[in-house]
Every structure is written in C-alpha cells, then in structure tokens.
C-alpha positions as CSV (number, residue, x, y, z in Angstrom):
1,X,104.2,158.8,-17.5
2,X,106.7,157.0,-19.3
3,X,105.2,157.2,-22.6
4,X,104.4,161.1,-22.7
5,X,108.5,161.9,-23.1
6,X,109.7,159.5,-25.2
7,X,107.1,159.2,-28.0
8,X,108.5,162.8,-29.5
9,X,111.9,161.3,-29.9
10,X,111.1,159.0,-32.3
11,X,112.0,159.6,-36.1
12,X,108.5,161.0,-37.8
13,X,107.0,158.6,-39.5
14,X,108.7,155.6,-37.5
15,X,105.4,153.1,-37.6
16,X,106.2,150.4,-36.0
17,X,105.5,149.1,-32.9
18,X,107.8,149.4,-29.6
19,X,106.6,148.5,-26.0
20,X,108.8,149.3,-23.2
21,X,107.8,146.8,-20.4
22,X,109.2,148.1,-16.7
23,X,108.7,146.8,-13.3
24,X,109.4,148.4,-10.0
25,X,110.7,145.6,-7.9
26,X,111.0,147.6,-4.7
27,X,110.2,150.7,-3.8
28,X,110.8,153.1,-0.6
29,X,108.4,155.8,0.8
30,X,110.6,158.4,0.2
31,X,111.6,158.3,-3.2
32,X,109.2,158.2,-6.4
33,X,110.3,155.5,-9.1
34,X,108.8,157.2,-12.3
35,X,111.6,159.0,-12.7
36,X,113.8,155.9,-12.2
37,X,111.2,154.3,-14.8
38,X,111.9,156.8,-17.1
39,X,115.5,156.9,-16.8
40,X,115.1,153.3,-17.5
41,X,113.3,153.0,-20.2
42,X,115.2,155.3,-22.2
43,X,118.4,153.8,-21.4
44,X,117.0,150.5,-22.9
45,X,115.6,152.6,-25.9
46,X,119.2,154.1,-26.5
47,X,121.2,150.9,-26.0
48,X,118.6,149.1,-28.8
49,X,119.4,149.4,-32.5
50,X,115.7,151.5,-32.4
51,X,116.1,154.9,-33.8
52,X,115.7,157.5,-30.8
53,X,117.0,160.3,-30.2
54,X,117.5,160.0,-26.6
55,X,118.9,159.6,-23.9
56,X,116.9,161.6,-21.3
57,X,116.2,161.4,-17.4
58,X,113.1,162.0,-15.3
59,X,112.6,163.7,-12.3
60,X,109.4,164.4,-10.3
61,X,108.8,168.1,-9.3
62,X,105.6,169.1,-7.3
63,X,104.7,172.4,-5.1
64,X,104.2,172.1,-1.5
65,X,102.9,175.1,0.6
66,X,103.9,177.6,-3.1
67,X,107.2,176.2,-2.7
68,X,108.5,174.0,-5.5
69,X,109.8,170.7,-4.2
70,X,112.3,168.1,-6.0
C-alpha cells in the first residue's frame, strides 16, 4: 500500500535503491494506520536529501451499504 503512491514521484530514471521500513506500534479498532503509514513514509522521503517530489497523505475510502465511507 505504501509503495503503489510513492514510486511515481520519483525522478525517471532514479535507479537506485530506497526501502522505506515502517512499523505500527499500536493500533486502535477504529482507525486504519495505512494512511498514517503512508503519511509517514513520505514525510521521511521528503525530509531525506532523496529526490521526490512529495509530500503526499493517505487516506482510506471504502463503500458501505452504496454509501462512500471515510
């Protein structure tokens, strides 16, 4: 999930390697932390001397009963 939106803002032709290592250390019920993850990640990406043309955020949206739900 956290790969998927920040692979297109590299620079083309960037070839080198980059992981992006991030661990949930708690978690509720209620609220999703992929978008936290995300948010996260890119934040790390943007404060690195790594081209990227960031920052972004993620958030999760689903449908539940046709309605869309945030």
């Amino acid at each position: 999930m956290i790969d998927r939106p920040l692979r297109p803002l590299f620079p083309e032709g960037w070839t080198r390697e980059i992981q992006v290592i991030v661990s949930v250390i708690s978690k509720d019920e209620i609220h999703p932390a992929e978008p936290l993850a995300i948010t996260a990640a890119s934040a790390a990406l943007h404060l690195s001397r790594i081209p990227f043309g960031g920052p972004l955020a993620g958030v999760r949206v689903g449908r539940v009963d046709g309605k869309i739900d945030l």
